[in-house]
BAVO-87607 format. One record per residue: x, y, z of N, C-alpha, C in turn. Coordinates in steps of 0.02 Angstrom, whole numbers, plus 50000, padded with zeros to 5 digits. Layout:
<robas>
XYZXYZXYZ
...
</robas>
This chain:
<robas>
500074900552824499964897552758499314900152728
499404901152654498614903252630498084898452623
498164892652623497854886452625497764882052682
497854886952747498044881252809497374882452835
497134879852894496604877752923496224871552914
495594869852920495244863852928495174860652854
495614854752868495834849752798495164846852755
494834850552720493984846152696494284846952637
493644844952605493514845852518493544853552502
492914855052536492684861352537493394868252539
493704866752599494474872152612494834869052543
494944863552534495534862752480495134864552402
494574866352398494194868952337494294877552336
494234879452392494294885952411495024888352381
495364884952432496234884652395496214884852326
496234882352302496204879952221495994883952195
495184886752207495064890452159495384900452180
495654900052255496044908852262496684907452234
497014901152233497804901352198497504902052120
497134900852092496994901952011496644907252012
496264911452047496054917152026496874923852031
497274918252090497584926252109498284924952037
498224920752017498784916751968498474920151913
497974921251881497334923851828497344931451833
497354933451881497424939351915498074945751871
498514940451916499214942951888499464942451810
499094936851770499344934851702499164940851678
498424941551677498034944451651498324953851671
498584956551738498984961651736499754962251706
499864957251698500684956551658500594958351573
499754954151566499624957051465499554962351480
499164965151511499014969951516499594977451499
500044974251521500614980551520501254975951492
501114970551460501754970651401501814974151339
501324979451338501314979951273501684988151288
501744988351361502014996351388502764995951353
503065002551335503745000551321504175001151408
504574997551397505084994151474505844998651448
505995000251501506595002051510507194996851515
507574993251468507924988351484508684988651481
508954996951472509454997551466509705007951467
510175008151508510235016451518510935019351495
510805023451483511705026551462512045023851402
511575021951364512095017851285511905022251239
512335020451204512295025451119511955017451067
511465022751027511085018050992511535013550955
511335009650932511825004650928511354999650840
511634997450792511474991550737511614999250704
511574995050628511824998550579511045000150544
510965005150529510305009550482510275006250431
509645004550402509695001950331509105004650306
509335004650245509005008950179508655006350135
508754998950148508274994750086507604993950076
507354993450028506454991950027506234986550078
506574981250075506434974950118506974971650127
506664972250216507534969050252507294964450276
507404957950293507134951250312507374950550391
506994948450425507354946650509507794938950495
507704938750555508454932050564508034926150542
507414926650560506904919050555506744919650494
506714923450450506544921450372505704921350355
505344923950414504634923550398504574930950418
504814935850435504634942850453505274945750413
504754951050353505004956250320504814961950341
505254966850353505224972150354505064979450290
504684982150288504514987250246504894995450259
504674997150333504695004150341504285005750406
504655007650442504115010150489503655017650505
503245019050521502945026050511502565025350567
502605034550609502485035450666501535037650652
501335035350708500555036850689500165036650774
500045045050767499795047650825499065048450822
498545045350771498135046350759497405045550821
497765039650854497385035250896497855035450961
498365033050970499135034751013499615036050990
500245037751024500945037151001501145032850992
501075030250933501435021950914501865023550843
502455016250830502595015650772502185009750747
501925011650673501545005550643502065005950587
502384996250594502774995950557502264991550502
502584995350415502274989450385502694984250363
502434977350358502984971050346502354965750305
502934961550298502604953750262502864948950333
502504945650350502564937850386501934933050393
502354928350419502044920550370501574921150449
500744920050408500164922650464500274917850541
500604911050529500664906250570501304905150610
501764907650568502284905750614502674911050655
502674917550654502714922850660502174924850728
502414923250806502254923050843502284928150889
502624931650902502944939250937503444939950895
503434950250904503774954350885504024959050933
504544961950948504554967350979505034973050961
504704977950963505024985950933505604987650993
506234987550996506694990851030506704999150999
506585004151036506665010251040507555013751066
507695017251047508215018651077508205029351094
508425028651153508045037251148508645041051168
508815046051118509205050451134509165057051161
509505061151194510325060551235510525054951269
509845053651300510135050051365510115043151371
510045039851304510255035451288510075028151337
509465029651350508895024451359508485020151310
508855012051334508515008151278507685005751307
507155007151255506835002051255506354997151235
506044993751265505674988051215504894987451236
504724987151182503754987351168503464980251147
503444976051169502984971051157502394973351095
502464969951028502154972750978501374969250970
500874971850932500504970350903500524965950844
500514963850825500504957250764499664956850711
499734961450676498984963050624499304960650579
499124956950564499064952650489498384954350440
498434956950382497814960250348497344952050348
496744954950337496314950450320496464947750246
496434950750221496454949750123496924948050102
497074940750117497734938250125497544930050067
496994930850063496804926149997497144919949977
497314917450061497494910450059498264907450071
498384916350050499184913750039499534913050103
500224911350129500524908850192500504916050200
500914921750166501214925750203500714930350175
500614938850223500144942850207500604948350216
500154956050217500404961950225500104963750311
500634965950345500464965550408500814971750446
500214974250491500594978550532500804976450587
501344981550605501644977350663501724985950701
501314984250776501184992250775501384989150874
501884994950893502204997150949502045003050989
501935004451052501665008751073502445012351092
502485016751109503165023051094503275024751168
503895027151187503965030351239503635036151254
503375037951313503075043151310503515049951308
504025049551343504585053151343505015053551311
504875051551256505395053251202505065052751142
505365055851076505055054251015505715048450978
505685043650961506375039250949506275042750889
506755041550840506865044550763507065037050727
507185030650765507205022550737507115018850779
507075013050742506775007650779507025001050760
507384996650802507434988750787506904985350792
506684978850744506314976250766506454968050774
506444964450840506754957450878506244954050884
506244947150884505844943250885505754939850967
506264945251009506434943251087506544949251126
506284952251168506414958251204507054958951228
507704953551222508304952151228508674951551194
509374951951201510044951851149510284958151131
510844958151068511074965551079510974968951023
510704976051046510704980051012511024980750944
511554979950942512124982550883512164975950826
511934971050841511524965550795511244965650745
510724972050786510044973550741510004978150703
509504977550651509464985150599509084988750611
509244992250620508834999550615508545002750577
507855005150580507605008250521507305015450541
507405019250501506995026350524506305027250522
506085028250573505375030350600505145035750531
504805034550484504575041850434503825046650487
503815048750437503095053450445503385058150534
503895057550560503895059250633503835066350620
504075070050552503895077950549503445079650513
502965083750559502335088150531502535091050452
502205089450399502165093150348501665096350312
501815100350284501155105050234501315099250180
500475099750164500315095950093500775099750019
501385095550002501535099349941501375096649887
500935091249867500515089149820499745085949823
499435088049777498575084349791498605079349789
498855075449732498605070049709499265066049684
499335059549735499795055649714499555047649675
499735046149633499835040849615500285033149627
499775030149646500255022449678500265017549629
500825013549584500425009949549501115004949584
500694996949600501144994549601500714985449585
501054980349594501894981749565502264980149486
502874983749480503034986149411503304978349389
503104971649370503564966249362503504962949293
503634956449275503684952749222503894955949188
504644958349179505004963349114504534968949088
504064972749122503524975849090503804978549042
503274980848991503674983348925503094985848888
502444988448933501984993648890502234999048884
502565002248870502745007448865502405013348835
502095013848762501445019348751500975019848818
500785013748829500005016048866500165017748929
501135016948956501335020449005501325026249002
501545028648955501715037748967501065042348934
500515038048895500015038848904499605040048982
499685038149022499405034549060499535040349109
500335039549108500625045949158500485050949136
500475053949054500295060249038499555063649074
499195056949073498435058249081498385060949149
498575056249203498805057249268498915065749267
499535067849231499735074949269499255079749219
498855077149191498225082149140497665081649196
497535077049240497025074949283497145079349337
497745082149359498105083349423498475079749471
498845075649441499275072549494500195078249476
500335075549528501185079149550501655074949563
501325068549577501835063849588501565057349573
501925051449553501915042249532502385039749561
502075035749610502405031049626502385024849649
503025021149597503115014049576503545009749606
503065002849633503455000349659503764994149615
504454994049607504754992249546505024985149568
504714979149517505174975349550505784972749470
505364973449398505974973249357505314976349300
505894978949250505334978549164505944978649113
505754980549043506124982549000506674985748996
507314987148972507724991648943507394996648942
506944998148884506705003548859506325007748918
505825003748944505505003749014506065008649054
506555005449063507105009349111507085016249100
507385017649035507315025548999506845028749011
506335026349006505485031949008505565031049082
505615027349133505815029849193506205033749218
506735033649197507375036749208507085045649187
506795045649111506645053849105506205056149168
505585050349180505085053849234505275055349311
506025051449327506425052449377506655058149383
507015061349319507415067549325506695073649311
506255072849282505835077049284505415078249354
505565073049390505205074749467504565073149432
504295067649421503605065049398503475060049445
504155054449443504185047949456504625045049521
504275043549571504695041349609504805032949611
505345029949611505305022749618505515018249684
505215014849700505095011149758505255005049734
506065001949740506364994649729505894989649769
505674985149728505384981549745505504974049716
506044971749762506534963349747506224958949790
505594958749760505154954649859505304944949804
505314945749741505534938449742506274939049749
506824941549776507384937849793507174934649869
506754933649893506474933549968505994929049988
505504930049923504824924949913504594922149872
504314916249856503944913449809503484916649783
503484920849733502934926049711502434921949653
501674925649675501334923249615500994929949575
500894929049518500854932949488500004934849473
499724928649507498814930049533498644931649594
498044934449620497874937249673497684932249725
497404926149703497414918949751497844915049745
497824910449811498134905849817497974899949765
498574896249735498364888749688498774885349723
499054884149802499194877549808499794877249759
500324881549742500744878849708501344880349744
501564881649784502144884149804502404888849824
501904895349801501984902049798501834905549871
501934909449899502134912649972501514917949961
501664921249918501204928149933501174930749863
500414934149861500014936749792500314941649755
500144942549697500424945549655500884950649674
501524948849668501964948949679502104957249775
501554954449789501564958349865501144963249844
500814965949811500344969449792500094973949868
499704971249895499384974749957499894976949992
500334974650018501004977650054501184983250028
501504982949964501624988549929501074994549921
500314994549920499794998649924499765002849997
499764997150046499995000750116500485005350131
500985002750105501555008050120501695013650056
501365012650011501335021549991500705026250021
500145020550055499625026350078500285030150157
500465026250199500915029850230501305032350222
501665031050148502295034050143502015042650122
501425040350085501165049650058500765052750097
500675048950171500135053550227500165059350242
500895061350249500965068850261501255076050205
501315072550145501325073850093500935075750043
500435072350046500095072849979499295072850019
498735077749991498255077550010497765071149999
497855068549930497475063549897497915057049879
497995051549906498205046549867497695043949827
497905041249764497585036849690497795029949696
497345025549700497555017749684497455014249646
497915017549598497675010949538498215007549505
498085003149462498644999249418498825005349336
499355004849321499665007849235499115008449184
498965002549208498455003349115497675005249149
497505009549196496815009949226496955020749260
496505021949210496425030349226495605031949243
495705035649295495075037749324494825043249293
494235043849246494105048149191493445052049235
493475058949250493085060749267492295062149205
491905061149224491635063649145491095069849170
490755073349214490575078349247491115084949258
491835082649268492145088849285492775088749233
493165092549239493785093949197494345090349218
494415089249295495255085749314494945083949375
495335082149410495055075349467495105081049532
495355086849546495285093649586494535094649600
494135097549532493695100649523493185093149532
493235087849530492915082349551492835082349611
493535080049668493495077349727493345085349770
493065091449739493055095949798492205095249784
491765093149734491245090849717491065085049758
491445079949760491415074249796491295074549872
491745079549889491895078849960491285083350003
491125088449956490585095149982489965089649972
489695085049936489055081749926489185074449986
489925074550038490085067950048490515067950102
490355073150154490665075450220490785068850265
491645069450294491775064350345491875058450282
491865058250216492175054350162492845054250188
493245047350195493885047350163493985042750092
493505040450063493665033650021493075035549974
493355037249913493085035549857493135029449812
492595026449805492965021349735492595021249678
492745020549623492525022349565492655014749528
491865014449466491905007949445492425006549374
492785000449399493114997949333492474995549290
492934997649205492654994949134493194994449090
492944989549067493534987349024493694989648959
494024991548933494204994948866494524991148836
494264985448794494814980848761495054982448709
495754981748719496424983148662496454977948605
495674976748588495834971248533495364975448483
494924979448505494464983648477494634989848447
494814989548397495194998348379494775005148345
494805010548380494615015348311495145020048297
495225019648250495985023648217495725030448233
495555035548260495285041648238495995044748222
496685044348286496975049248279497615042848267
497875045548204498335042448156499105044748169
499505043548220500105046648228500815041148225
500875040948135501445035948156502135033148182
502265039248221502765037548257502765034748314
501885033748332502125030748384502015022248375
502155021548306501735012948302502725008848304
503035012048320503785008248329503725007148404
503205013048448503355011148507503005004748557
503365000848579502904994948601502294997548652
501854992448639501074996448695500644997548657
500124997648717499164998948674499405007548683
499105008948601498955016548598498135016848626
498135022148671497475022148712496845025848675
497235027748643496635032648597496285030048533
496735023548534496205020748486495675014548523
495725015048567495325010648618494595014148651
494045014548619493515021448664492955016748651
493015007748649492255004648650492554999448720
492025002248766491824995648812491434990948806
491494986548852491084979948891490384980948923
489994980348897489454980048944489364977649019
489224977549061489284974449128488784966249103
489224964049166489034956349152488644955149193
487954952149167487304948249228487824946949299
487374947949339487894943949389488414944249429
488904948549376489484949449397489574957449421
489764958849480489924968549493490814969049487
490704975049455491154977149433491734979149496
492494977949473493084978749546492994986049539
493244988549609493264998249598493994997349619
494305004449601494805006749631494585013549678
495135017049703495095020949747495595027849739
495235031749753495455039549778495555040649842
495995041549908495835040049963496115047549998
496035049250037496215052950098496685049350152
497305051450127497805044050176497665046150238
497565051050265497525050750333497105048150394
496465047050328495935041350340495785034450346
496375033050325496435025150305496875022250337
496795016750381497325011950406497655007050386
497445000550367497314997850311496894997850243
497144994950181497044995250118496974987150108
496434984750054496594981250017496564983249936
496344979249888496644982649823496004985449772
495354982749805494844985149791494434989049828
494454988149901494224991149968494784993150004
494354999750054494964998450124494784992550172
495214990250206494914987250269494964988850328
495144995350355494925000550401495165006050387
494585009150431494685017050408494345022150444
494675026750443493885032350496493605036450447
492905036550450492555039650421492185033150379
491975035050326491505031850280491785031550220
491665026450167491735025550094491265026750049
491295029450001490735032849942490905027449899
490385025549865490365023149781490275028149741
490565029749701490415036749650490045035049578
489715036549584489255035449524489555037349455
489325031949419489705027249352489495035749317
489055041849309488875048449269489265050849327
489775049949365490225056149401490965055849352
491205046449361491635046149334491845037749317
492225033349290492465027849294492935027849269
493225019349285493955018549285493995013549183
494445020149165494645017749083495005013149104
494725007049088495585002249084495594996849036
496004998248995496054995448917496844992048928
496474984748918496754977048932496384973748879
496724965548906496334961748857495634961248866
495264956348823494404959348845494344953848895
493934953748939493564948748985493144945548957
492754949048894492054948248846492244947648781
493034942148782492964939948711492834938048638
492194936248684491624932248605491124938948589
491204944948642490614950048610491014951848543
490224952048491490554956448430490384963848456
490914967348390491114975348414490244978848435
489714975248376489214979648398488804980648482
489164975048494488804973948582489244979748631
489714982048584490294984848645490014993248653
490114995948696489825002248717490315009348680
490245010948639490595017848613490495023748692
491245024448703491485029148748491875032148754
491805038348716492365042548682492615047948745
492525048448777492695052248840493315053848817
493835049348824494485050448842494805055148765
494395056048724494595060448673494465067248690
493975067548755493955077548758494745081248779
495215074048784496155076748829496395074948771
496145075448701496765071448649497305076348615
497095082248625497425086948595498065087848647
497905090848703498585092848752498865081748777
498655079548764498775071048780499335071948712
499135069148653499415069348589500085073048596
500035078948614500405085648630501165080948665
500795080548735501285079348792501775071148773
501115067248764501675062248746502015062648694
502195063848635502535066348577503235069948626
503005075648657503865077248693504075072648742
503875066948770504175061748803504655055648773
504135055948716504305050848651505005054548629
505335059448607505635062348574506075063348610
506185065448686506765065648731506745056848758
506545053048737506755046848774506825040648714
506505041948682506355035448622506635036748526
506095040048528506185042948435506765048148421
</robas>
């Protein structure tokens, strides 16, 4: 017996405390390697049906699924991105399935829930699996039980698993597209500016807008401008349309916002050299260089081991007009014309201004919508004489009269080829 010999205090303390060390022992080697993937099944053909949707919901109704993407950065893992509710959402686990030989198996997951979750129940969360070593899977189920069957579950494809050459610099994320949007000028404004700046690609994560809206999408679709990313996260959730929580009912922030930011920095990691984070009505105006190229190779040579630029928002209020450039065809089209908008806001005592971001996806792990919240390497602030963020909305600085507001004509040195470009958008989609 491990406890036998002379019956005292002393032996039965002894006992007690080697059955809990050797009990402590073992727990503590069992975490240790649940997170290994297990072999729990040999000789089967993968099994659940593939699905294609933006967001697929698990059986419990608190874990959404996004997309999963392979990321060897640190290990061979899949980091899946998802929404679940920070509390109730207790284990996950990634079933792998590996072909020829048709070995199932299962990874005890990680459970990252972003920090910048601003109260609300549910957040943007990774859910990250360590991979077979012997195999590369090409999908992945994800169970809330290392058990049950396969052919149940959905399957989603592993992205990023093939090496690619960068075939664009600079992508654009704007999300998300909701409340019937229906700016339409200061959209294709916005986008014109974008591919005058150097971008190659936009992409939107859509959850509804306008008719008209549809069309000016639809042209930037077939032109290979625009990619769209369905985004139905209220058939699913209580969406709010502010960035905090009010205690009203609502599940998660404007309308998934950070989720959706995460998964285009992965979706464009191996794609695109530069992801852009910003919202429609907010353009990053270089005022030192000509296009955002001839900026970020400036940026990066003064700013080694940079992955994260952010540049300061100012407000351009659309209540303030200067007519310079008089074009009336486009006053049928709904939207702030941007060019008559060139007086800002002064900065407010007190208050610092939100930045957005230029990022290096391959740098970045998590995102939130003003900061990253991890990342390798370092973040730059870019100085307000490199460049800032135009974004002409309503004013924040209401009661200033026009003379307090800052004349900032920048965005007129692009009005000629701007003017130009949107006019042939207008004309194949609208007028």
């Amino acid at each position: 017996m491990l406890c036998g010999g002379k019956k005292s205090y002393f032996a039965a303390a002894v006992c007690i405390i080697t059955l809990t060390s050797m009990v402590t022992i073992s727990y503590l080697r069992l975490q240790g390697f649940s997170h290994l993937p297990k072999i729990i099944q040999e000789g089967s053909r993968c099994g659940g049906k593939i699905t294609n949707i933006t967001i697929t919901p698990l059986k419990d109704n608190r874990t959404f699924i996004i997309s999963p993407y392979f990321d060897d950065r640190e290990s061979k893992l899949t980091r899946v991105i998802g929404i679940v509710h920070h509390e109730d959402v207790k284990q996950l686990y990634c079933w792998f399935c590996c072909q020829p030989d048709g070995k199932l198996y299962v990874s005890k997951a990680k459970i990252d829930v972003h920090t910048d979750r601003f109260g609300f129940p549910y957040g943007a969360t990774d859910v990250v699996c360590l991979e077979p070593e012997n195999c590369d899977p090409t999908h992945v189920s994800i169970h809330q039980s290392p058990h049950g069957n396969t052919n149940q579950l959905p399957r989603f494809e592993i992205k990023n698993r093939k090496a690619e050459t960068f075939s664009i610099d600079f992508t654009v994320c704007i999300s998300a597209m909701f409340g019937n949007y229906n700016n339409v000028l200061q959209f294709i404004q916005s986008v014109e500016m974008y591919k005058i700046l150097g971008t190659q690609k936009v992409v939107i994560y859509k959850n509804n807008c306008s008719h008209l809206m549809e069309k000016v999408l639809k042209f930037y679709m077939e032109e290979g401008t625009v990619e769209i990313i369905p985004w139905p996260i209220d058939s699913y959730l209580n969406v709010s349309s502010r960035w905090h929580f009010m205690q009203d009912g609502t599940h998660i922030g404007y309308y998934g916002q950070i989720t959706a930011l995460n998964d285009c920095i992965y979706r464009n990691m191996r794609r695109s050299k530069f992801v852009v984070l910003n919202d429609a009505d907010e353009i990053i105006l270089p005022l030192k260089h000509p296009d955002w190229k001839a900026m970020m190779n400036s940026l990066q040579e003064k700013n080694p081991g940079t992955g994260v630029f952010l540049f300061e928002n100012h407000i351009f209020p659309n209540t303030i007009s200067t007519p310079m450039f008089n074009i009336s065809s486009w006053n049928i089209v709904p939207g702030a014309d941007i060019l008559q908008h060139v007086h800002r806001e002064p900065d407010r005592k007190d208050v610092i201004n939100p930045r957005k971001m230029i990022i290096d996806p391959r740098r970045v792990i998590q995102t939130s919508v003003h900061s990253v919240l991890r990342a390798y390497g370092k973040s730059v602030k870019v100085p307000m004489d490199v460049a800032l963020i135009y974004h002409c909305r309503v004013p924040l600085q209401g009661n200033l009269p026009r003379e307090s507001l800052i004349r900032d004509t920048t965005l007129w040195k692009y009005n000629s080829s701007l003017i130009m470009n949107v006019n042939r958008v207008l004309n194949q989609t609208i007028l």
